[in-house]
N, C-alpha and C positions, 0 to 999 in steps of 0.2 A: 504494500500500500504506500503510495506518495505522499508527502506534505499535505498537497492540498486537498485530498481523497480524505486525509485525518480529520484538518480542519473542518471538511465539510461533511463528515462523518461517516466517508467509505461510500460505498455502494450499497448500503443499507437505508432505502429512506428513512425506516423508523428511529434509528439513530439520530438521525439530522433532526427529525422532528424532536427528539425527546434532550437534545441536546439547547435547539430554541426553547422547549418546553421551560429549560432549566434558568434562561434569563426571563423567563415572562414572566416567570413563578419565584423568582428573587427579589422578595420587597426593599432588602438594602439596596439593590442596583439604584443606579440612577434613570428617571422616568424616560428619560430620552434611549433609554438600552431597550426599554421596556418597548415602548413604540415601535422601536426597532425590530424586536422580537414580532412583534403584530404584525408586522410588513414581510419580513420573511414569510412566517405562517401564510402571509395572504396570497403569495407570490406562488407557492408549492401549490398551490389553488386542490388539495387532495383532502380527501374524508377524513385521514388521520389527522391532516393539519388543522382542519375546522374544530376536530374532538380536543386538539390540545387547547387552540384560542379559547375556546369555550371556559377550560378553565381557569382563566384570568376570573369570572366574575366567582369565583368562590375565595379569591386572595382579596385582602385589607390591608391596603398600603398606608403608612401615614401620612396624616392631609384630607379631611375629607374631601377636600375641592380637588385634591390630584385623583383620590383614589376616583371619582365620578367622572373624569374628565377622562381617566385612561380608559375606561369603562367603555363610555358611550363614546371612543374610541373604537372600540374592540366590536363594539354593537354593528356598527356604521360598516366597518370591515367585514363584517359575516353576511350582512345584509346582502352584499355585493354579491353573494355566493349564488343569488336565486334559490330556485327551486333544488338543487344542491342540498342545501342548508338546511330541507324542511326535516328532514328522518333524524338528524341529529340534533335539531334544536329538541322535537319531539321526546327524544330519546333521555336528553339532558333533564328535562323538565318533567319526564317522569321519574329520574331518578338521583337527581340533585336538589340541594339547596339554593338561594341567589338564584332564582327565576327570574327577575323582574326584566334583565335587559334581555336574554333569549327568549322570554314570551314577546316581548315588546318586536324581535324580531321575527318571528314566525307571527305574530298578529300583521305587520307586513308584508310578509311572504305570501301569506295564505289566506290572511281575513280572518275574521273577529269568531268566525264558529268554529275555526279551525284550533285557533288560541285556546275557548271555551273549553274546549273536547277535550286539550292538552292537557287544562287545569282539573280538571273532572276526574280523567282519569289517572291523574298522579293524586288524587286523594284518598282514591281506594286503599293504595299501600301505606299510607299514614299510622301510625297506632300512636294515639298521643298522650299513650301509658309508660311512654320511654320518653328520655329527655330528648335524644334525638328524633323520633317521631314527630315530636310534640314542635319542637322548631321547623321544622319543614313542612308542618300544618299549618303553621303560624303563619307560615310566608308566600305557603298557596291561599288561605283564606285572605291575606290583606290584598293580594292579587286580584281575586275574583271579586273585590270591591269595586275594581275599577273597569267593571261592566254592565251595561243594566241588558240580562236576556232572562227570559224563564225559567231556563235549567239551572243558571246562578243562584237565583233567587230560589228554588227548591232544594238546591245544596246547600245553600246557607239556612233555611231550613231544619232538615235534615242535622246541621251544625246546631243546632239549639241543646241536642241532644246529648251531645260530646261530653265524655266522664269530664273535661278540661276545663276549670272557671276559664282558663282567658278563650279558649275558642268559643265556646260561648258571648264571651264580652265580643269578640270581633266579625262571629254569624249576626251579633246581633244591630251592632253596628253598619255592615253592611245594609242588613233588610232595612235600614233606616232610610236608605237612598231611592225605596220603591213605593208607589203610591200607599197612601196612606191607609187608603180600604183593604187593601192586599195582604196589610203585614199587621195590620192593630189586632190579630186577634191573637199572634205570636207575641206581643208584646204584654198581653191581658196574663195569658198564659203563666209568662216569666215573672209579673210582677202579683201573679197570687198563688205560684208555686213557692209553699210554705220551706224546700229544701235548695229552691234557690239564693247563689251567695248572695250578700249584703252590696257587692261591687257591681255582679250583673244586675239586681234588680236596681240599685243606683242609676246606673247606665239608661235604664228601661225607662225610669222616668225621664229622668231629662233628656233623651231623645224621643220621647212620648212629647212633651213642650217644645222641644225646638222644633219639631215638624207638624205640630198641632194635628198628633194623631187622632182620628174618632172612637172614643172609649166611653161612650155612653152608654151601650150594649151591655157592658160591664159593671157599669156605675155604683150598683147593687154593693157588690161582689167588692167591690176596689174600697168602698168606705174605711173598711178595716184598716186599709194596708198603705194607705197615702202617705208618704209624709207630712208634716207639719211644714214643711216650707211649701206643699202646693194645695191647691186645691180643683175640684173638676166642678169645670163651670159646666152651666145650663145646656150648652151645646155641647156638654160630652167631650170637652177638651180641655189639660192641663193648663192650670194658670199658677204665678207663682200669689202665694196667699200671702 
């Protein structure tokens, strides 16, 4: 083997790839190596080199304005890949943390039901009875916030149920962004289910108030359980008392 056969890591691509891998994934580097690294990866234009760029978004560089800026870097560069890119962002986003920038790129690639599907069924494998689970739950549910489609909205749902205070606190959150008839009666639910936390049912109010959900249905039912900072006016919606 020659010099430059070494430097450029033989005639093995996965070498060459796993050797850029090695500066992409070096937070001391300086960000200009890093970039560098991106541009390689981009250039070899191959499946393994997308799988490696991919994992730039699971490193934390310090700086948060570097670390977003290499990022949506890296985003912009896979983008370019087309339809290439769809099987492996898929792929990542079933079985990685740090979604945000490869759904943001396959909701490009592919469209918004395509994205959906993505986030749907990387939740199947969730159990967010482990710490790890429970983080990669975390981070498909903040996700699926930032969509308004039907099956979202019955995932998050579905989510009310989770053994998890916080994925609770963030299904319910969500559902806050959908009409108001839709989802008041999940919110009735959580705020006179007596083994609901203190934090979710917190949450339930005052996104009950800030969207002036209609909880008159319930009104009965709810006297009990209001707190003393609100009260339900005449038209069946949170005011603060």
């Amino acid at each position: 083997m020659g010099l430059f056969d070494f430097l450029g890591g033989g005639k093995d691509p996965q070498k060459n790839i796993d050797r850029i891998k090695r500066r992409l994934m070096d937070q001391y580097r300086q960000t200009h190596e890093r970039y560098e690294a991106m541009d390689d990866l981009a250039k070899l234009g191959t499946p393994a080199a997308l799988e490696a760029m991919l994992e730039r978004f699971t490193l934390r560089v310090s700086g948060p304005t570097v670390d977003e800026e290499e990022k949506d870097y890296c985003y912009q560069q896979i983008a370019k890949w087309g339809k290439e890119a769809e099987a492996p962002l898929r792929h990542f986003i079933a079985t990685r943390d740090a979604v945000y920038f490869p759904l943001k790129a396959l909701r490009e690639l592919a469209g918004e039901d395509a994205a959906v599907e993505a986030l749907l069924h990387a939740i199947q494998d969730c159990d967010p009875g482990y710490h790890e689970g429970l983080e990669r739950l975390r981070e498909i549910v903040s996700n699926l916030r930032d969509f308004q489609h039907d099956r979202v909205r019955d995932a998050l749902v579905s989510l009310l149920t989770s053994r998890s205070n916080e994925i609770r606190f963030y299904a319910l959150d969500g559902l806050s962004t959908y009409p108001g008839e839709q989802v008041a009666p999940y919110f009735a639910e959580r705020m006179l289910d007596p083994e609901e936390s203190m934090r979710v049912k917190s949450l339930a109010f005052e996104l009950a108030l800030e969207h002036e959900l209609p909880l008159g249905q319930w009104a009965d039912a709810l006297q009990d359980v209001v707190p003393p900072n609100y009260v339900l006016g005449e038209d069946g919606k949170l005011q603060r008392s």
